[in-house]
N, C-alpha and C positions, 0 to 999 in steps of 0.2 A: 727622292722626293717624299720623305717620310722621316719620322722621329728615329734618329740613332739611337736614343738611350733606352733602356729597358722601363716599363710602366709596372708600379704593384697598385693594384685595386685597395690594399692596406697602408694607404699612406698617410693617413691623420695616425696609424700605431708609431710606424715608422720613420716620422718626418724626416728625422738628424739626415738619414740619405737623399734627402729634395734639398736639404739648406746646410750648410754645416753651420749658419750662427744658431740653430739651435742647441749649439752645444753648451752645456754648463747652464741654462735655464733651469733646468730642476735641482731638485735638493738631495739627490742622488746619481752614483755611478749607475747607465743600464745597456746591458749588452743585447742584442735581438737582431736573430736570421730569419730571414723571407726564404720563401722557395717555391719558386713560380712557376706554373704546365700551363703552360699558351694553347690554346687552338686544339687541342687533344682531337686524337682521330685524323687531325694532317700530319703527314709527313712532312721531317723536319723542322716542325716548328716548332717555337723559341723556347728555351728554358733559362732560367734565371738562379742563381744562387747568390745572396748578399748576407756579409756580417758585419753587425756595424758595434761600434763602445765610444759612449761620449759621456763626458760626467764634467762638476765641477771642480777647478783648486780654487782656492784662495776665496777672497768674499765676489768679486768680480769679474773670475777668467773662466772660460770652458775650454776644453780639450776632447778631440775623438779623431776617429777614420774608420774606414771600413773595409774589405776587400770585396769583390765581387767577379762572380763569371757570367755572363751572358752568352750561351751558344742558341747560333741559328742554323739548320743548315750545314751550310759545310764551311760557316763563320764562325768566329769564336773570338771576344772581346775579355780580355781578363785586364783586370788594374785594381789598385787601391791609393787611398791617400788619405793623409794626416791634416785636421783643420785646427785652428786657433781663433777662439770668439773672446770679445770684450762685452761685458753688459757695463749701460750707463744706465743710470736712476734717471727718468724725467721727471717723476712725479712720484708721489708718496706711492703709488699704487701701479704706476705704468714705467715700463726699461724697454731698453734698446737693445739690441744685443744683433754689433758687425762682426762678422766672420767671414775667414777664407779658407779653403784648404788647397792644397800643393799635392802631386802623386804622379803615376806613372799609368800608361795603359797599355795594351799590347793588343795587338788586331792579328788577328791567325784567319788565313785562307786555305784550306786543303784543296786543291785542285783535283787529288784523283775523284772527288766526289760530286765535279762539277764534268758534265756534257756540253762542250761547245758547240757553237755552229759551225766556227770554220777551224781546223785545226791548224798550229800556230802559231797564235797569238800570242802574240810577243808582252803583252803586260798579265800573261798566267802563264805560269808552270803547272805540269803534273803533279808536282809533292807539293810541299805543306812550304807558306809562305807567311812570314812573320815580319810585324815592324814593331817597336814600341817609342813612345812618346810622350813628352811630359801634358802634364795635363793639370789644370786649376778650375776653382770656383771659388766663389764669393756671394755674400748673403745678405739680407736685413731679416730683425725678427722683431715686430714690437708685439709688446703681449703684457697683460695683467690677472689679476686671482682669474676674470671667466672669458674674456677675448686673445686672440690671438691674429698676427698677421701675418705673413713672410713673405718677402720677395728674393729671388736667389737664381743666378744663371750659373751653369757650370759651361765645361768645355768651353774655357775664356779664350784658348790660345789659340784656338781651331787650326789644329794642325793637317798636312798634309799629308795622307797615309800613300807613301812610296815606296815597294817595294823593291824597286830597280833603282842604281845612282844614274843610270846613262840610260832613264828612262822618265825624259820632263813630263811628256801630257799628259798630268793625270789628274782625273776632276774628282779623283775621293779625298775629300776634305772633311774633318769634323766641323759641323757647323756649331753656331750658339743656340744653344737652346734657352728660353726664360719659364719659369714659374711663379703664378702667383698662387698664395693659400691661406687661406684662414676660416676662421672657426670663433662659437660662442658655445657657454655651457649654462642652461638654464636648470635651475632646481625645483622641480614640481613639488615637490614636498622632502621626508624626510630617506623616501625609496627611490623616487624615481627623478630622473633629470632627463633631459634631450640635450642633443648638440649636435646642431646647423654645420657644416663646416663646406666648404669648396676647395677645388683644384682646378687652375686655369694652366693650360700647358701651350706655348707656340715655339714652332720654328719656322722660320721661311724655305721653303714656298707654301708651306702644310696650312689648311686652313688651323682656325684656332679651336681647341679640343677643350671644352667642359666640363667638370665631373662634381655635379652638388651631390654633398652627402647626409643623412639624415642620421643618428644615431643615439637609440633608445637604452639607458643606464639603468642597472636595477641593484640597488643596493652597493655600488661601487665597487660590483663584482663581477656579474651578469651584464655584457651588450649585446645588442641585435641591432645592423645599422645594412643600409638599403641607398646605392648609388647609380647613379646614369651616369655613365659618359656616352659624349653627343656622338653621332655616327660610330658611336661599335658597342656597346653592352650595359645590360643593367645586370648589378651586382648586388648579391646580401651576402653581408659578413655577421658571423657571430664569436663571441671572446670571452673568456672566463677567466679571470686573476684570483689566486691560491696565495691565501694569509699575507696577501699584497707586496708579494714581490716577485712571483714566476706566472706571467699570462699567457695566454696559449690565444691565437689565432686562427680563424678556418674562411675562406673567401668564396666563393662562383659566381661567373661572370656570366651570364647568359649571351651569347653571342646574337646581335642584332640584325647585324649584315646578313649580306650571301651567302658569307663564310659558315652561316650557321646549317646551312645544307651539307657541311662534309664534316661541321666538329660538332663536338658537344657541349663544349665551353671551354673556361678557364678556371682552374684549381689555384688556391695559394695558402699555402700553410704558413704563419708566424709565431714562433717562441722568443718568450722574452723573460730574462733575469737581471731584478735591483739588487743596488749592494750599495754600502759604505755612503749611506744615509746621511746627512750633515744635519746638525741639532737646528739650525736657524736656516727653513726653506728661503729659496730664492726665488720661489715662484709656487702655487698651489699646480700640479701633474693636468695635462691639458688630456692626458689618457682618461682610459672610462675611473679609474680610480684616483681618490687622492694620493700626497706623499705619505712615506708610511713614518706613523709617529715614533717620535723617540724622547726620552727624557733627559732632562738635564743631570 
């Protein structure tokens, strides 16, 4: 009764992993790793590792995937997958851009690390149990020079995580998760801009989790940006982009709950590198910088 997927506090950096149609919207190739410490000071809990690369070909197509590990515990979720986005023109100034991506996931259980109550049980073993599974998602992305929107569910096929064949009852299943997101980028003058943006996350039975974000631009180098989400933490991120194409990222989440009696927060580090720039953007960079210019 909780979100399967791993959450980064740095998601307006790293959208391409909430959506895969965000792919091939910029006017550049850009690669960037997350690397998430959950709940610091509990034991076991969650750590995240994500690499993602999406960029555009042609005047119209994006291409990327990512791999990632999430271990919790004595769980451990590893997968990756390959998407394919289209942009259409609606309007001189506003595109659509559907995308899906396709990939595999693997769900790892160690047992020696788990204390039953009854010994047993017949849907765990002692050693280490493994499934893997295919696994999909699909996206909208509507966006122009200063707004942004996205809608995108993954884990479409919700499969059923079994590790025994001559072993039917089993209620772990990947459920669907949905995301909504979006964002505006206003220019205070010739230093400084804000940009508004939100993240709407549900799964069923989970209530629906909120995360508005605020974040302040300074010279399209320098951010500093400050977020809630509803029942667990407020976060400030800050980010520095170097001759506009290697950003660095730094996150903490201050822990709201209960939970904040036994941790200290949440840490998230993000680097990120552009490359192979295309002369005629496809979109001005929804990140704290513009695309970086090139000449004819």
């Amino acid at each position: 009764r909780a979100q399967q997927l791993p959450q980064f506090s740095q998601y307006l950096i790293n959208d391409y992993v909430i959506n895969p149609a965000i792919a091939g919207s910029r006017n550049y190739f850009e690669a960037k790793t997350n690397h998430r410490y959950q709940w610091v000071g509990i034991t076991d809990a969650p750590r995240t590792y994500i690499f993602s690369l999406n960029g555009p070909i042609y005047k119209t197509m994006g291409v990327g995937g990512y791999v990632f590990t999430d271990i919790t515990g004595p769980t451990r979720r590893t997968g990756g997958q390959l998407s394919y986005t289209y942009h259409f023109k609606i309007s001189e100034t506003i595109k659509l851009g559907l995308g899906t991506s396709l990939g595999v996931l693997q769900f790892a259980i160690d047992g020696a690390k788990i204390t039953g109550k009854e010994i047993g049980d017949i849907a765990l073993s002692s050693g280490i149990q493994s499934v893997t599974v295919p696994d999909a998602a699909a996206g909208a992305y509507v966006y122009s020079d200063k707004w942004y929107f996205s809608v995108s569910a993954p884990q479409l096929f919700r499969n059923n995580i079994q590790f025994f064949s001559d072993y039917k009852n089993n209620l772990s299943r990947l459920v669907n998760h949905y995301f909504v997101m979006g964002g505006y980028r206003y220019d205070i003058n010739e230093s400084f801009a804000v940009a508004p943006s939100f993240l709407v996350k549900y799964v069923s039975p989970v209530p629906v989790q909120i995360e508005p974000t605020l974040r302040v631009i300074y010279k399209d180098q320098v951010w500093i940006a400050g977020s809630y989400r509803t029942q667990d933490a407020i976060t400030v991120c800050i980010g520095y982009t170097f001759q506009k194409n290697i950003t660095f990222g730094y996150s903490y989440d201050m822990t709201m709950t209960n939970l904040k009696n036994y941790s200290s927060g949440s840490h998230e580090v993000m680097l990120g590198i552009r490359f192979m720039a295309r002369k005629k953007p496809a979109k001005p960079s929804t990140d704290a910088e513009p695309a970086p210019e090139t000449k004819e």
